[in-house]
N, C-alpha and C positions, 0 to 999 in steps of 0.2 A: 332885702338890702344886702343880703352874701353876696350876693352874684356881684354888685356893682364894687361891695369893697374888694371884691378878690379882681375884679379887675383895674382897682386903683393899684393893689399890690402886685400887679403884673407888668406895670406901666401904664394903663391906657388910660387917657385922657381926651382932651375935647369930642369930635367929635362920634366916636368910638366907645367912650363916658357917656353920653345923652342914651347912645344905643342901647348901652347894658341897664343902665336907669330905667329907661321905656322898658325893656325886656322884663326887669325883675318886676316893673306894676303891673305889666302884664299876666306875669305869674301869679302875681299874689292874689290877684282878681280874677281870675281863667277860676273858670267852673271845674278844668280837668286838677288843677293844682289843687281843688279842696278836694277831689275825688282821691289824688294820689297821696293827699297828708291821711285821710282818712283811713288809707288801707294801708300806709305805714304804721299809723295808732293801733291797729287789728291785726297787723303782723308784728308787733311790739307787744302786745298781749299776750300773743300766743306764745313767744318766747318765754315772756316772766311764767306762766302759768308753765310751760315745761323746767323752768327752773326751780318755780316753786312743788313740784313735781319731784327733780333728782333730789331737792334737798330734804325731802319724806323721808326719801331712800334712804338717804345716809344718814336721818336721824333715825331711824327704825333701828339699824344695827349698830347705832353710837352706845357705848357702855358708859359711858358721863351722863346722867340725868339732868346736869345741869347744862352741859353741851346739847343735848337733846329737846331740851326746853327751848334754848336761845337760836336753835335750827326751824325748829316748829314755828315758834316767833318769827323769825324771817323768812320763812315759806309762805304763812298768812300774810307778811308785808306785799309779800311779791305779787299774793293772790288780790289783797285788794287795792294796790294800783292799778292791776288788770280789769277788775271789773271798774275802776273810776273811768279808766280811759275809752272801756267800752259804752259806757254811759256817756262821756264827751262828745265820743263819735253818731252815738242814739239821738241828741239835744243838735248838734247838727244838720243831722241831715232832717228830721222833724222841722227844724227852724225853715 
């Protein structure tokens, strides 16, 4: 439903309105749109997972033990949203 409010915010109405409406069910049901949400959730992983990654790094040579801790802490955040959303995308395509 992006598509059709950003094209209310653009002006377009009547019949131009029905267009982008059809278009975005189109979308949301097209087999390729679950194909491309999927491989944004696996390329969104892979990011957290290199984030969670630099933030090792910089916890390794942080001199704050307590900074160092709440680094560690948020690198295993980052790691396991990565592995939920890979698991989302598993239950998917399975289904």
């Amino acid at each position: 439903m992006r598509i059709l409010q950003l094209g209310l915010s653009l002006g377009i109405t009547g019949t131009e309105s029905r267009w982008l409406r059809d278009w975005s069910r189109f979308l949301l049901n097209n087999k390729w749109s679950a194909i491309m949400a999927d491989t944004q959730l696996l390329l969104f992983a892979s990011e957290l997972r290199t984030r969670a990654k630099e933030i090792l790094v910089r916890a390794a040579s942080a001199d704050d033990p307590e900074a160092r801790g709440m680094m560690r802490v948020l690198a295993a955040g980052y790691e396991k949203l990565a592995r939920r959303m890979e698991q989302r995308v598993r239950e998917t395509v399975d289904a």
